[in-house]
C-alpha positions as CSV (number, residue, x, y, z in Angstrom):
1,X,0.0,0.0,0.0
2,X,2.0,3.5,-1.2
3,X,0.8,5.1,1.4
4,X,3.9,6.0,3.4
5,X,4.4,6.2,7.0
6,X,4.3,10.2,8.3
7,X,8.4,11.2,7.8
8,X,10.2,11.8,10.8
9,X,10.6,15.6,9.4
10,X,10.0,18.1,12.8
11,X,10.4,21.8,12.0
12,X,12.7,24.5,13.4
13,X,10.1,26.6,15.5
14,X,8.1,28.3,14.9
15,X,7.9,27.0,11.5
16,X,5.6,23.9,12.6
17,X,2.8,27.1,11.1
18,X,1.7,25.9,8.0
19,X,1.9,29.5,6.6
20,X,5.3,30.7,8.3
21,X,6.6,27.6,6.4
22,X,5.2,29.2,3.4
23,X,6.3,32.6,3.7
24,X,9.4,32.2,4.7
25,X,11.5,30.7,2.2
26,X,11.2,33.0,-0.8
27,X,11.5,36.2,1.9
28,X,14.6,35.2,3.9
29,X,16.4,31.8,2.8
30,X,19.4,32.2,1.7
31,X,19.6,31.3,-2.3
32,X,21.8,28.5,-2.5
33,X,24.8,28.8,-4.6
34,X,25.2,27.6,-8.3
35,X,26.8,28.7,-11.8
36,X,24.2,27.4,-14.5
37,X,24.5,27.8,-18.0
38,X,21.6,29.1,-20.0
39,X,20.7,27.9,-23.0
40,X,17.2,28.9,-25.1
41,X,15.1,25.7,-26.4
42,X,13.6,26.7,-29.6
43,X,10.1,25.2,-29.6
44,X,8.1,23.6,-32.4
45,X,5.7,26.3,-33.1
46,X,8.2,29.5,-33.0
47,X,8.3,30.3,-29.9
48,X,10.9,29.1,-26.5
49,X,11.8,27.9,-23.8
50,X,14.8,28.8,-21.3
51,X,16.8,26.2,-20.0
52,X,19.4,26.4,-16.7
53,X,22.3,23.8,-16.8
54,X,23.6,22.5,-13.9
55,X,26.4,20.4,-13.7
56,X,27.2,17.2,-11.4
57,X,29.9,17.9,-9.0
58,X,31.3,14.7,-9.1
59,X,31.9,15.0,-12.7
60,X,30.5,13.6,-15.6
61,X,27.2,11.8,-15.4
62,X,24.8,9.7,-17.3
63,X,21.9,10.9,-14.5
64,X,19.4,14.1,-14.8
65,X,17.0,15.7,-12.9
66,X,14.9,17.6,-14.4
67,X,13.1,20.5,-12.7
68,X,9.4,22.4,-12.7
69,X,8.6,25.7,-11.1
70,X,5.7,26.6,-9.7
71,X,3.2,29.2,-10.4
72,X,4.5,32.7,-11.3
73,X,7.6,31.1,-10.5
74,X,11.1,30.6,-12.4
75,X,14.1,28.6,-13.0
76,X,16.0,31.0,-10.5
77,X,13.7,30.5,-7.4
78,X,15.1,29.5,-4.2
79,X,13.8,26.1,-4.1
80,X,14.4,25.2,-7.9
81,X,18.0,26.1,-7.1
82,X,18.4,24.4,-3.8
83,X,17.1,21.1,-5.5
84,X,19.7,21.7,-8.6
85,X,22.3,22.3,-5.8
86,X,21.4,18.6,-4.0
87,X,21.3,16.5,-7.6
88,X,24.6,17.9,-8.4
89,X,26.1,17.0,-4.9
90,X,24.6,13.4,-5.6
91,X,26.2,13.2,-8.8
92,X,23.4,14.1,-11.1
93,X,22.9,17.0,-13.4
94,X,20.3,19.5,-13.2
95,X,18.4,20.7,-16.0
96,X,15.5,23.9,-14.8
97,X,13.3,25.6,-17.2
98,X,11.0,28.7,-17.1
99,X,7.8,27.9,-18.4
100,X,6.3,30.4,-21.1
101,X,5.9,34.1,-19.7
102,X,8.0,33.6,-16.9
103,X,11.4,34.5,-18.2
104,X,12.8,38.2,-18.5
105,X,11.6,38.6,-21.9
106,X,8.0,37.6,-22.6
107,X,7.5,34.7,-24.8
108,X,6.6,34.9,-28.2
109,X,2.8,34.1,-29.0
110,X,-0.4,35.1,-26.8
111,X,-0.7,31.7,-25.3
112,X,1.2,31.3,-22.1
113,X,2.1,28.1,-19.7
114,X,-1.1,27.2,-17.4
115,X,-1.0,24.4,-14.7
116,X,-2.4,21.3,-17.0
117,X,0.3,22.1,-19.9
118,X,2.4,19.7,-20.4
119,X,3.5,19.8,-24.3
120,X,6.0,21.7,-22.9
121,X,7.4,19.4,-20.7
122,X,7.6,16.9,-22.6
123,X,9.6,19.3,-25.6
124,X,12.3,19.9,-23.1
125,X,12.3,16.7,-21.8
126,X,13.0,15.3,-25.0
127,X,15.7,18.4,-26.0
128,X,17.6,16.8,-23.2
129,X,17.6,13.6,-23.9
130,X,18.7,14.2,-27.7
131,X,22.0,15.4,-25.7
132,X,22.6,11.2,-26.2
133,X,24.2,11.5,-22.4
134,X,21.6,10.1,-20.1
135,X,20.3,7.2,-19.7
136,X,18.7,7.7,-16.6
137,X,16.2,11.3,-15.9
138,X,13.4,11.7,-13.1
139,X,11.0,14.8,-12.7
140,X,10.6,16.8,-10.3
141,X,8.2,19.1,-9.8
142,X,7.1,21.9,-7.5
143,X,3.0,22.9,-7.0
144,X,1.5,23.8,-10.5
145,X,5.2,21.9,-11.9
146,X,4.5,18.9,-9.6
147,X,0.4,19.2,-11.1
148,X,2.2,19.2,-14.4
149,X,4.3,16.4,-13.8
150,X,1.7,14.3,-12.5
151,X,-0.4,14.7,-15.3
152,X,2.3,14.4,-18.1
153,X,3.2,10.7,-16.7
154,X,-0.2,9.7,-16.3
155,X,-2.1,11.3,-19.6
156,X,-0.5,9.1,-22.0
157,X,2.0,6.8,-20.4
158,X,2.9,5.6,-24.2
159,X,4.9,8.6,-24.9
160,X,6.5,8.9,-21.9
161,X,10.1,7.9,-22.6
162,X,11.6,5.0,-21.5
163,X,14.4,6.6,-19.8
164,X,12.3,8.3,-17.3
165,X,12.9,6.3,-14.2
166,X,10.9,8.3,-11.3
167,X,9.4,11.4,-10.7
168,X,8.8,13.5,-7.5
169,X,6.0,16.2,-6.7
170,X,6.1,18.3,-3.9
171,X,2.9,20.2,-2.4
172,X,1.3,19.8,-5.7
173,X,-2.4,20.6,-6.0
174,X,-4.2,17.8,-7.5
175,X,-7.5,19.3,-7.4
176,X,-7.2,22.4,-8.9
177,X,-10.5,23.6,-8.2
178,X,-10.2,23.2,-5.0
179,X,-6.9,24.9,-4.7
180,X,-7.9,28.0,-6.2
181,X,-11.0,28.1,-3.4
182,X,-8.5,28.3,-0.6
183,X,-5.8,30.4,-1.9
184,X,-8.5,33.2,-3.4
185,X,-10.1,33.7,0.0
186,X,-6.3,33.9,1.5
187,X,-5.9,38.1,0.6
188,X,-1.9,37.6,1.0
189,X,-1.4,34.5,-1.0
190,X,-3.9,35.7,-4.1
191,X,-2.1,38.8,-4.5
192,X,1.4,37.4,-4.5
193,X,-0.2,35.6,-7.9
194,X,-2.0,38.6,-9.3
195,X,1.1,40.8,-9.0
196,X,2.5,39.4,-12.0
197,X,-0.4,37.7,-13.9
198,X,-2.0,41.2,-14.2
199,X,1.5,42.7,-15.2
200,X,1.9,39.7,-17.8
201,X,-2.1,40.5,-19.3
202,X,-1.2,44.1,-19.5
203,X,2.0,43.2,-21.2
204,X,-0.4,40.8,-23.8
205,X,-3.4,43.3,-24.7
206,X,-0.5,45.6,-25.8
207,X,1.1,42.7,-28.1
208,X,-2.3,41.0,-29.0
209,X,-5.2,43.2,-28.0
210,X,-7.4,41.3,-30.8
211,X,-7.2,38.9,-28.5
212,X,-6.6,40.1,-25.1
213,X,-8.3,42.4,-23.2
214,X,-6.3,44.0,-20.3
215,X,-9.6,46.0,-19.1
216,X,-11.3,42.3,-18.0
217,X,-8.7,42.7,-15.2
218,X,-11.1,44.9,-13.6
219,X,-13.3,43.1,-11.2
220,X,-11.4,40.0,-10.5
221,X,-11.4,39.2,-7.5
222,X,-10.6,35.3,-7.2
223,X,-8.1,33.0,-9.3
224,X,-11.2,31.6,-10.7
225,X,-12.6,35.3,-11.9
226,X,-8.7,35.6,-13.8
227,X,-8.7,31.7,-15.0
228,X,-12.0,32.5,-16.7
229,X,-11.0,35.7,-18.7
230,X,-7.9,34.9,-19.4
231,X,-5.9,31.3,-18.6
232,X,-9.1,29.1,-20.4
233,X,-9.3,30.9,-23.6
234,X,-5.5,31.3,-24.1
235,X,-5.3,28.0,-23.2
236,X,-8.0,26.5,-25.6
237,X,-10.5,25.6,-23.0
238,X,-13.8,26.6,-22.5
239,X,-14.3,28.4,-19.0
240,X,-12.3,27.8,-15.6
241,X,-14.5,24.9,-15.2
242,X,-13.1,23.4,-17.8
243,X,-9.5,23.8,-17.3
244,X,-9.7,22.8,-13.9
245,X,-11.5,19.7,-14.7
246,X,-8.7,19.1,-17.7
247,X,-5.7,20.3,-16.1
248,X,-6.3,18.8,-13.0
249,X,-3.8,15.8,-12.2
250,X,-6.1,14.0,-10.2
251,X,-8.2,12.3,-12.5
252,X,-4.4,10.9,-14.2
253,X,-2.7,9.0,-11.1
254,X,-3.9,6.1,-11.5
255,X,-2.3,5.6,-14.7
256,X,1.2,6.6,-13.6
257,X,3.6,4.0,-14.5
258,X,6.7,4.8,-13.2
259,X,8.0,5.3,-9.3
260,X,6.4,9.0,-8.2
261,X,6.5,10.1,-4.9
262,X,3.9,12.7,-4.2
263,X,4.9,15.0,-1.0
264,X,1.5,17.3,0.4
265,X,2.3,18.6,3.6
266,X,-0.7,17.9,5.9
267,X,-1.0,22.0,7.2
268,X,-0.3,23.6,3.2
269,X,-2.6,26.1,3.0
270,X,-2.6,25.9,-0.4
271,X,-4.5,22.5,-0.3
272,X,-7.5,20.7,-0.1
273,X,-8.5,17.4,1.0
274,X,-8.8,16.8,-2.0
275,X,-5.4,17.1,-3.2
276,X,-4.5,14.5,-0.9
277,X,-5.0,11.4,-3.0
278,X,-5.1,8.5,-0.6
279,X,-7.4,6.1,-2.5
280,X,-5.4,7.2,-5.8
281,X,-2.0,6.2,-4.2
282,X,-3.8,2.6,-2.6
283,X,-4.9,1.7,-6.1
284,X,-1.8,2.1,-7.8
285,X,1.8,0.6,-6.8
286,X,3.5,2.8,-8.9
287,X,2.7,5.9,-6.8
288,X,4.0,6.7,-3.5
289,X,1.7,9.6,-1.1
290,X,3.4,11.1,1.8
291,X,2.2,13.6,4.2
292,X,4.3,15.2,6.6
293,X,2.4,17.1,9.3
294,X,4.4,20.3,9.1
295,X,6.0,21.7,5.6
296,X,3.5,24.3,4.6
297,X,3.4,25.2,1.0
298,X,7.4,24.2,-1.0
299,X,7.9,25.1,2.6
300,X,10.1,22.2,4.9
301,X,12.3,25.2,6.1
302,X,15.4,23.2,7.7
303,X,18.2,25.2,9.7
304,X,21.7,24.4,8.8
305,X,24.7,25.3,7.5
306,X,24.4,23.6,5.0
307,X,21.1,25.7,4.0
308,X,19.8,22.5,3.0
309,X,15.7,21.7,3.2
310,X,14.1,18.7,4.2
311,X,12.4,18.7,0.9
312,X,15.8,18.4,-0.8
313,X,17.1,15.6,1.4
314,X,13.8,13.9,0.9
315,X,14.7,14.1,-2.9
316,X,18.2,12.7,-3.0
317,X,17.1,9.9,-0.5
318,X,14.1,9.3,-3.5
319,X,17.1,9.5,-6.0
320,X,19.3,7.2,-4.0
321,X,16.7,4.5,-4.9
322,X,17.0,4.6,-8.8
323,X,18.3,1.6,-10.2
324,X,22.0,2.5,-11.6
């Protein structure tokens, strides 16, 4: 039953609050330290990707991890970085990418990256294996990257390939619906996300105003109320009904079909009961739930010198199991 014993993991007080374990990585942890190299991913239909490089530190390697941001997030964020840093010190290479929209310079055509895409994923995935150096590459992903990784392996298993050996999500929210519910009616949390989504819909009703409409940003007032105007028809779905019934990753776990540990902390207050997918993980022995009582949202603040998370150590025990 992949249902896994709760981990051992006891925050540093007073982080044992679900929303201090939230807020204060990306305000006061250190960023961990790393020199990647950037490369640009040209994309099948014009427009790109950006790609950060990190390099094993125990030198060359067959092994890659291969890592997804969360919302509004990069491939610069504190967390993406301190999981880079950990593959390399285990001998694997990192490869992090910024989905559409979230780089320096906007991306190139009105549609943008939304939490069920994962054509994307599966481009750079597929870049990086045509490298012809690794023969061994797991996923991990972080929130709307974890919901994306979740759903790429279980969508269409056929075309995942073969030399994906795991995947790992961490405080991913399978239920989108039900995530947006709790982080709307959360003032701080909603306007973090709105900060740049509105700047990002300005930036596309001056590029495309045939098709976007900055002025519909007046009045929202929820993630739903943007997600309707503006994620679901840029995205080719019908309402925000629709894309969170598509784009949740819920409805895909039981078809995973390769090792995927799923991390929700039990006090994220970004999640739902509903995003904890007990009966999912029971029915499938590929997919392997764990909830940790504390960890808040990409949270599982550890203090060290190391400036190490437990999140991260979780990982390279996970990685530590991959067949060689």
């Amino acid at each position: 039953m992949p249902v896994l014993p709760i981990p051992d993991y006891r925050p540093p007080f007073p982080f044992a609050s679900g929303h201090l374990a939230t807020l204060y990585p990306p305000l006061f942890r250190l960023a961990p330290l790393t020199a990647p190299e950037t490369e640009r991913v040209e994309l099948a239909d014009s427009d790109f990707l950006d790609l950060d490089w990190h390099r094993s530190r125990t030198g060359e390697s067959n092994r890659l991890v291969i890592v997804s941001h969360g919302l509004e997030g990069d491939s610069r964020r504190k967390y993406v970085l301190g999981m880079a840093v950990m593959a390399n010190k285990a001998g694997w290479d990192a490869a992090c990418w910024t989905q559409r929209g979230c780089g320096e310079e906007p991306n190139r055509l009105p549609r943008s990256y939304h939490s069920g895409e994962t054509g994307d994923l599966h481009e750079i995935i597929l870049h990086c294996l045509s490298t012809g150096k690794y023969d061994k590459v797991v996923l991990i992903g972080f929130s709307m990257g974890g919901n994306q990784t979740l759903k790429y392996l279980g969508e269409n298993p056929g075309r995942v390939p073969r030399e994906i050996a795991g995947a790992m999500a961490v405080s991913t929210p399978c239920d989108l619906s039900g995530a947006e519910r709790v982080i709307s009616a959360h003032h701080v949390y909603f306007e973090y996300f709105m900060r740049g989504l509105r700047r990002k819909m300005r930036e596309k009703g001056e590029r495309f105003p045939e098709l976007v409409d900055a002025s519909k940003l007046k009045g929202v007032r929820t993630l739903r109320d943007f997600d309707d105007r503006f994620t679901a028809p840029l995205g080719g779905f019908e309402d925000a009904d629709d894309y969170y019934a598509k784009a949740s990753s819920l409805q895909f776990l039981r078809s995973i079909r390769v090792p995927t540990l799923l991390v929700n902390a039990q006090n994220d207050p970004f999640l739902t009961p509903s995003c904890f997918p007990v009966t999912e993980a029971m029915s499938n022995p590929h997919l392997f739930l764990e909830i940790p009582l504390h960890g808040g949202h990409v949270g599982f603040v550890s203090k060290n010198r190391e400036n190490v998370y437990w999140s991260e150590r979780r990982a390279k025990a996970f990685l530590s199991e991959i067949p060689a």
